[in-house]
LUMROKE-9015 format. One record per residue (C-alpha): residue number from 1; residue in three letters; x, y, z. Coordinates in Angstrom, 3 decimals, always signed. Layout:
REM residues N
> pos,code,xx,yy,zz
> NUM,ala,X,Y,Z
...
//
This chain:
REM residues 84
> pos,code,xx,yy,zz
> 1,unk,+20.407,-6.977,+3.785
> 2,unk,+17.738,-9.136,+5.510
> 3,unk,+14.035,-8.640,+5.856
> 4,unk,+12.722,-6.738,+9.155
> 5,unk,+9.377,-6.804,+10.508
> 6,unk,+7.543,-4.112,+11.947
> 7,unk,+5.024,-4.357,+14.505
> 8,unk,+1.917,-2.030,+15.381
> 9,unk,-1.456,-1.581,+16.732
> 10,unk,-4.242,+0.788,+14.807
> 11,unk,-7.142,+1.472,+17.709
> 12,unk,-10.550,+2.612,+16.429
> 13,unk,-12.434,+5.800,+17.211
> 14,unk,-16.355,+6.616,+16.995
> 15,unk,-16.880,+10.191,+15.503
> 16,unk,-19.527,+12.010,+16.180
> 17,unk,-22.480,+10.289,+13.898
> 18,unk,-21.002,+7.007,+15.301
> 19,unk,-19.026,+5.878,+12.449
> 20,unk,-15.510,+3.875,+13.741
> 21,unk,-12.886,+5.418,+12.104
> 22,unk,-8.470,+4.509,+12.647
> 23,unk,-7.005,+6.135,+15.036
> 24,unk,-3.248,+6.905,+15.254
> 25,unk,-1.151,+3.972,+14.561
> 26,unk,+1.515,+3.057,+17.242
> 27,unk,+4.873,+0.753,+16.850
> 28,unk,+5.410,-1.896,+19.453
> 29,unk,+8.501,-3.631,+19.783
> 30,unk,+7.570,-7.222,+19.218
> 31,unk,+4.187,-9.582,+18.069
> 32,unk,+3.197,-10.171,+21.786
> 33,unk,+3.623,-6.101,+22.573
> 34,unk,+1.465,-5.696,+19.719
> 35,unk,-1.312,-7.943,+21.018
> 36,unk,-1.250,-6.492,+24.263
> 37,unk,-1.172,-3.141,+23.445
> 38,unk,-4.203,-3.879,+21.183
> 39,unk,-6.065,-5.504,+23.840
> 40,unk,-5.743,-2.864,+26.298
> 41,unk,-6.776,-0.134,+23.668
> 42,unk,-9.606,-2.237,+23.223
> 43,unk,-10.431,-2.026,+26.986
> 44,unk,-11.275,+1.980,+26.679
> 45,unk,-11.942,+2.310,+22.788
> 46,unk,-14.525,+0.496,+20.478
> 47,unk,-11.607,-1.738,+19.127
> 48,unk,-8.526,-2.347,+18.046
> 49,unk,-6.011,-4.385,+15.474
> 50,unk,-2.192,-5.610,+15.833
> 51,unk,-0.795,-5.722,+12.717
> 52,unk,+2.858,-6.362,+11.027
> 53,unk,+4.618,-5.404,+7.815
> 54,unk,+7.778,-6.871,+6.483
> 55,unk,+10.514,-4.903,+4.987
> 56,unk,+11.111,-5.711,+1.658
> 57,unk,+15.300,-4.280,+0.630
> 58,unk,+15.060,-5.375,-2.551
> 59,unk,+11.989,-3.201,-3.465
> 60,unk,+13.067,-0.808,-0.633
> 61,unk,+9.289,-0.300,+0.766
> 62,unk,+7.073,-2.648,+3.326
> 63,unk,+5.190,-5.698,+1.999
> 64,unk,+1.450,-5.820,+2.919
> 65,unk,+0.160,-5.674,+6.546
> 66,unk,-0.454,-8.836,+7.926
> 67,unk,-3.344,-9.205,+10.879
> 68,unk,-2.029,-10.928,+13.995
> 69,unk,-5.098,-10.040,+16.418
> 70,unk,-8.327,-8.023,+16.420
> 71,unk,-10.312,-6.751,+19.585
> 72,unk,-13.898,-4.980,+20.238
> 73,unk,-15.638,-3.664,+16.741
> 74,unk,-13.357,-3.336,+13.928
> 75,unk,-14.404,-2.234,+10.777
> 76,unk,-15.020,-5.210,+7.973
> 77,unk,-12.530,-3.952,+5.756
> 78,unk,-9.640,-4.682,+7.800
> 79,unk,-10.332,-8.511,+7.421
> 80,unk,-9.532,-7.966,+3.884
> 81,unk,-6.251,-7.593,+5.290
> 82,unk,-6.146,-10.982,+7.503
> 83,unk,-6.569,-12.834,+3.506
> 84,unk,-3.142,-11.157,+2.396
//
């Protein structure tokens, strides 16, 4: 079985002291869907990342996320991720 990749966006929140927080991660369809879907999340939220994982059959789980774009104020942590 072949590898599959998987792509999605992860928009940020402000709570209520003002602290960005993930929101609810949503699948897009391909690398390009991702960015834009990011970007226009971005538009109305303080930010937002497109991301993709890779399947990995012969461990039969997904391999690290890998960073494809990143829009408005994103927390620092996540650019631990762009590294992997």
């Amino acid at each position: 079985m072949s590898d599959m990749t998987y792509f999605g966006v992860v928009p940020f929140e402000r709570d209520e002291e003002g602290e960005i927080l993930p929101g609810k991660p949503r699948e897009a369809r391909s690398e390009i869907a991702a960015r834009c879907l990011a970007a226009a999340m971005a538009a109305t939220k303080p930010g937002a990342v497109a991301f993709s994982h890779t399947s990995d059959p012969a461990s039969d789980g997904l391999g690290s996320a890998i960073i494809l774009a990143r829009f408005g104020d994103v927390p620092d942590e996540v650019r631990v991720l762009e590294d992997a």
